[in-house]
N, C-alpha and C positions, 0 to 999 in steps of 0.2 A: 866487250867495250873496254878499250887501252884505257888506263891513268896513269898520271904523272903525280910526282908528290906532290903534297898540299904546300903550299907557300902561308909564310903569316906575313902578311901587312898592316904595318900601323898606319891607320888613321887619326884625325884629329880626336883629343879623346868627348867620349859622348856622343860621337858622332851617326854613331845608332841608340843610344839612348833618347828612347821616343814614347811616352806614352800614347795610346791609340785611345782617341774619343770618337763617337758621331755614329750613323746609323745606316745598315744594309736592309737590302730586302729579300726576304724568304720568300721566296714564292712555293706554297703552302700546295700539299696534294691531295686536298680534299676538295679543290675548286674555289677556294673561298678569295678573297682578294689579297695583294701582298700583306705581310706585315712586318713594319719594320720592326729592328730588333736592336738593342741599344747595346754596343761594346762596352764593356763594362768601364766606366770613367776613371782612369789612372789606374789600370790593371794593364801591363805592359804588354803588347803583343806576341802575337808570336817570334815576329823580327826584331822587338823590342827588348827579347830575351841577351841577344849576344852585345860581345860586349867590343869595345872601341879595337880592339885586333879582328879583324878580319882572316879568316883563312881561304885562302884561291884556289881551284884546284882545276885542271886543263884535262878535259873529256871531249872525244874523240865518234864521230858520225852520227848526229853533224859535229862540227867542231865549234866546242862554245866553253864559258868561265863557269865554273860552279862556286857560287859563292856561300862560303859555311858560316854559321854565328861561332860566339865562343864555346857553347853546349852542343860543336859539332851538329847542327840541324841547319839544314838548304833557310838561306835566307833569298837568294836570286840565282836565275840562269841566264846569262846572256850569249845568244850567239853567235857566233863571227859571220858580220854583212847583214844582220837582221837589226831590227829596232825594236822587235817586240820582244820584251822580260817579262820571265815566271817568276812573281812573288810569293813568298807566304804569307797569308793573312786568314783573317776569319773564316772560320768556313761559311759557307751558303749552298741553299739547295736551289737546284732550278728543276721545274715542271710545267706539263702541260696539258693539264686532266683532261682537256675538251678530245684530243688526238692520240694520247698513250697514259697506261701509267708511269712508266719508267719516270724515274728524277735521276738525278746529275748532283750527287753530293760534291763538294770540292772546296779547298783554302788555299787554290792558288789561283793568283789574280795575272790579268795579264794587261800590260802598259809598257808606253812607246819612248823609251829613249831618247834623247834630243837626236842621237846619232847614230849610224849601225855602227855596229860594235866589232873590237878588233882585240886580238890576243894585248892584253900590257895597258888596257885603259883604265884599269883601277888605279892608276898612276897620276890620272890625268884631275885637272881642279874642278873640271865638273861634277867627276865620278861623285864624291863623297856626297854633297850637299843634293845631289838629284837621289842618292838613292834611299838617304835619312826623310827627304819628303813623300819617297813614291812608297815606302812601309809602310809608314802612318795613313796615306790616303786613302778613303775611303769613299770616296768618289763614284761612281760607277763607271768600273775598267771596260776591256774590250768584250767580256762575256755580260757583263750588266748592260752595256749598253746595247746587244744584239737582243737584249730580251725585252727590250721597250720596242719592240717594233712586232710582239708575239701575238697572239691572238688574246685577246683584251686588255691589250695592253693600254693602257689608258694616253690621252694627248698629250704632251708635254710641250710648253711652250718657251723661245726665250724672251729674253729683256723689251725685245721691240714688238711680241705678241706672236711671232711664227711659230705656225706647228711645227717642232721638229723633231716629233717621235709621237709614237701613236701606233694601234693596229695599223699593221701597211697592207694591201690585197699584191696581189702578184700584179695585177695591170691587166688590161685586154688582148688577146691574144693577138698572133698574129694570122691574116687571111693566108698566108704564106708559110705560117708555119701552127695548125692548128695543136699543135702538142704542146706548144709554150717553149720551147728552146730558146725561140727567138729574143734577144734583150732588148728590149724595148723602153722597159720603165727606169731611168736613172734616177741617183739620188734627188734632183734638179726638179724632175717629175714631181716626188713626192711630194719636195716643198711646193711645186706650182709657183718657182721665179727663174725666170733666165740665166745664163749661167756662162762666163767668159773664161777659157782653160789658159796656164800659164802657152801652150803650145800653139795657139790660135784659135783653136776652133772655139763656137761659140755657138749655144744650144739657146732653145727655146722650151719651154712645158710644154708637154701637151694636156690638155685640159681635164681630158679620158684619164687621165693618169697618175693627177692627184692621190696624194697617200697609197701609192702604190711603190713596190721597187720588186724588181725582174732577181733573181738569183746573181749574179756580178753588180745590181745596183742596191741591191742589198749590200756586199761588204764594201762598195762604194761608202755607204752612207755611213758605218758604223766605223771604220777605218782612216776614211778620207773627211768627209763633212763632218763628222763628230769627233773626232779623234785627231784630226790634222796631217794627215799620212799626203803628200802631194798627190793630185792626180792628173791624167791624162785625159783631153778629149777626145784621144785618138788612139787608135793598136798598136801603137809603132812603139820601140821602146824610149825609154826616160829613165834619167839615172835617180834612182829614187821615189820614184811615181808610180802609181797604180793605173794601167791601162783601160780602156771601157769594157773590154771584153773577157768571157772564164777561159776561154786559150788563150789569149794574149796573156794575163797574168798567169798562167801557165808557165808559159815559156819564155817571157821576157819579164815579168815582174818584179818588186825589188826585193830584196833580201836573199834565204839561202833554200836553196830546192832541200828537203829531209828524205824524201821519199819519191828518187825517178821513175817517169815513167817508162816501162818497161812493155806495155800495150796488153797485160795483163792484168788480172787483177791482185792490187796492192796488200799486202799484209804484213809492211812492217811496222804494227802496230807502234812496237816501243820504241821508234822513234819521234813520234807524235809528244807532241804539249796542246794543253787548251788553245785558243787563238789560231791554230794553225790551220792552212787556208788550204781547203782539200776540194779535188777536181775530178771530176768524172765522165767517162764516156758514155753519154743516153744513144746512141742512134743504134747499140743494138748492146748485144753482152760484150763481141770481142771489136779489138782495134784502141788507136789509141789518142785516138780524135779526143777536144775537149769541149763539152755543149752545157756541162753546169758544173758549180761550185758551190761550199759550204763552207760553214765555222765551224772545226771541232773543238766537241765541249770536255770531253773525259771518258771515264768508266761510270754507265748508270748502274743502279743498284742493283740488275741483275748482272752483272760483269761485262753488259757488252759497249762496243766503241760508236759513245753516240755523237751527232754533230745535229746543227742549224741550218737550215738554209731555206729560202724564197721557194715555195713551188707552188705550182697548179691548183691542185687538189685539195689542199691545206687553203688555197689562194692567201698566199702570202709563206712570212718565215716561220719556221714550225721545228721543233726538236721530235714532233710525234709522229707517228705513222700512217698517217692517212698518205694513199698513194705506195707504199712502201715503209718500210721500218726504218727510221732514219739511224740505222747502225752500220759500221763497216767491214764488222766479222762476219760471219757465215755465206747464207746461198740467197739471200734476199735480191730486192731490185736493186738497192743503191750498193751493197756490199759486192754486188760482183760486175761491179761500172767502177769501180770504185781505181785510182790510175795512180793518181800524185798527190805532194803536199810541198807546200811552199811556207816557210818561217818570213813575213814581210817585217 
């Protein structure tokens, strides 16, 4: 992996002095329900440590900013044509006692840019002030937010009373395709209201399919409807949009491909980050067709590359192993289907 020397930038000063308040969720591996955990109140973060210089440094496949605090420690990574950034923060464990033991330790958060990102935009008047609030927040990112939709996951509603998170099931199959390939449930589904895309098209619920979302309307939902990523009604491309389909964001989706596909199976593990949107071939081991997708989450605790995603078996999103190990190393079912990754 090429590097370039580190640059220092000033910033406004203070302008990462941040202390971190508010509260995450453990999700606990003895089954018991989350518990939240309180940042300790005016103990500075991790990102809260560095100090108004900045250090930049430009790393190479994919190509993206590495952003250092003053004590030399990753404060962000942003990469060129993507919108989604690796923070450091808290850590947190994510599990799934009902389908594995494995958990998913990690304190890196991941959250969406106003913009995809380009070599020199630490320059720019957004940079500073977006990236002093997105340290501090403690919100739930795009890995918190795929977990409200896991297996007991409890409802969540907003301001106007929609459920818009909850256990999701995968949906009804299809008569045409009894394996579940087929996408059928989108985010629109889960909520059960109709739904008009900036492109034209213009969907209806099906009723069957309430609190349900298919593997692509899964990161539909945690991506697009909660997080605010544009989407499409349709497969075709969009500059910036997420398409309906796990091939179509394949191959025309937005941000930077990490990992081509090559119609084999994929193992370039290090270049994966959390959030990263991983694709696979089910219609047999070889070839390099794409029929599902997932969220990769990290290294579980026994060192292997585990991810999220909507299936069958699990009926609905699951980081555990029903149906398959949901890890991408070895000789498993998902590991050796396992194709590409996309940075959106």
């Amino acid at each position: 992996m090429s590097r370039v020397p580190v640059r220092l930038v000033a910033l406004a000063a203070g302008a990462l002095a941040v202390l971190a308040t508010g509260v995450f969720l453990v999700v606990r591996s003895d089954g018991a329900a989350p518990v939240p955990t309180e940042v300790a109140s005016g103990a500075p973060s991790a990102t809260a440590r560095a100090t108004a210089a900045l250090q930049f440094r430009r790393l190479q496949d994919p190509p993206r900013t590495e952003v250092l605090g003053g004590d030399g420690s990753t404060v962000a990574v942003f990469t060129d044509t993507s919108r989604t950034v690796r923070l450091t923060g808290p850590e947190r464990v994510f599990a799934e006692p009902k389908y594995t033991p494995a958990t998913v330790r990690t304190d890196q958060w991941i959250r969406l840019a106003p913009h995809p990102w380009s070599a020199g935009q630490e320059t720019q008047p957004w940079f500073a002030p977006w990236l002093k609030s997105a340290t501090a927040d403690r919100t739930p990112d795009v890995l918190g937010v795929a977990m409200e939709y896991g297996y007991g996951a409890q409802p969540l509603t907003d301001p106007t009373g929609q459920q818009i998170a909850g256990d999701a099931a995968f949906g009804p199959l299809s008569d045409a395709d009894p394996d579940g390939r087929a996408e059928n449930s989108d985010f629109y589904d889960y909520l059960g209201v109709p739904w008009s895309f900036p492109d034209g098209k213009k969907e209806q619920p099906d009723p069957e399919r309430i609190h349900s979302l298919d593997c692509s309307g899964f990161i539909r939902m945690v991506y697009g409807y909660r997080l605010g990523l544009p989407l499409r009604g349709t497969n075709t491309p969009g500059e910036g949009a997420l398409p309906r389909r796990a091939y179509a964001m394949a191959e025309f989706g937005p941000g930077q491909i990490v990992i081509p596909n090559s119609g084999t199976q994929a193992r370039d593990f290090d270049k994966l980050q959390p959030g990263d949107l991983l694709f696979f071939h089910t219609a047999s081991a070889e070839g390099a067709s794409i029929e599902h997708m997932g969220i990769y989450l990290g290294i579980d605790d026994a060192g292997h590359q585990r991810f999220i995603s909507s299936r069958t078996k699990a009926n609905g999103p699951t980081l555990g192993d029903a149906g398959g190990e949901s890890i991408l190393d070895g000789t498993g079912y998902w590991a050796v289907r396992f194709r590409t990754a996309r940075r959106v």
